[in-house]
N, C-alpha and C positions, 0 to 999 in steps of 0.2 A: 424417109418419106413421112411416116407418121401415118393416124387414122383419122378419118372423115367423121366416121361418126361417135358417142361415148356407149361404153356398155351400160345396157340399162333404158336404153334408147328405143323408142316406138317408131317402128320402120316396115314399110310397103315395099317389095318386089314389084316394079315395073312393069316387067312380061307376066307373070303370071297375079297379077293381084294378092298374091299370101304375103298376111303380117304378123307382127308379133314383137317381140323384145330381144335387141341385141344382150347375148347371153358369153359372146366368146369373142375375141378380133383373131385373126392369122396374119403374116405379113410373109411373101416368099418372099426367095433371093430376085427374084425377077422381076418384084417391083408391086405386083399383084397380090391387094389388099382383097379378104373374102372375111365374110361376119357370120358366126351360127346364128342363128335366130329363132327363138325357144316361140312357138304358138301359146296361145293365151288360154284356147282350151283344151279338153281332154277329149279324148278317145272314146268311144260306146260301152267301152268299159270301165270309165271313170280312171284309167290311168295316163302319165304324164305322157305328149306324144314327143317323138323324138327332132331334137334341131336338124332346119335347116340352113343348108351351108351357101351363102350368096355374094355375088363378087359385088365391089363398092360401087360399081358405077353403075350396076341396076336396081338400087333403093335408094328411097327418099326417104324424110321426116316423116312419119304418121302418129296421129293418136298420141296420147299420153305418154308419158318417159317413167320410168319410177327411178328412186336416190336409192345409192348404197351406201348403205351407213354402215362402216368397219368399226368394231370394236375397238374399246381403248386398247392401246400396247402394240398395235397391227399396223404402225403405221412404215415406211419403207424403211428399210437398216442400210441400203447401199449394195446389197449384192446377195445372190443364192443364198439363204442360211446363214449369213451371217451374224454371227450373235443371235442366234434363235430363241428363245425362251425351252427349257425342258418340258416336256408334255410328258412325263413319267407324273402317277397318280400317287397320292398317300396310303399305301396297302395296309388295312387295322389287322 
């Protein structure tokens, strides 16, 4: 099937008006594509609020997109862990 929209992407819910920034994609076996979508502000307590979860056929385009720029070496290897770099540190 594939996804509609890129992560990263400024996106408006239909029914209810709430936007924000595609943060995750899901795809079930049933064909049924849903997008987390991370809010732009925060909470009264100045912390992160948590994504919500929206099926592909109820957002649109909105607002600005922002680019994810992967670090050099990150780019795909072809499968789970394959060839992964070690991430064990230099212990002095």
């Amino acid at each position: 099937m594939g996804f509609k929209f890129e992560l990263g992407q400024g996106v408006k819910d239909l029914v209810t008006g709430f936007s924000g920034i595609i943060s995750q994609r899901t795809e079930y076996l049933t064909g049924c594509a849903r997008y987390g979508v991370q809010p732009k502000e925060l909470d009264k307590d100045g912390k992160i609020k948590d994504a919500v979860y929206l099926d592909e056929n109820s957002i649109v385009p909105f607002g600005k997109s922002i680019t994810i720029v992967k670090p050099k070496g990150t780019e795909d290897k072809g499968g789970p862990q394959k060839d992964a770099p070690s991430r064990i540190s230099k212990i002095s």
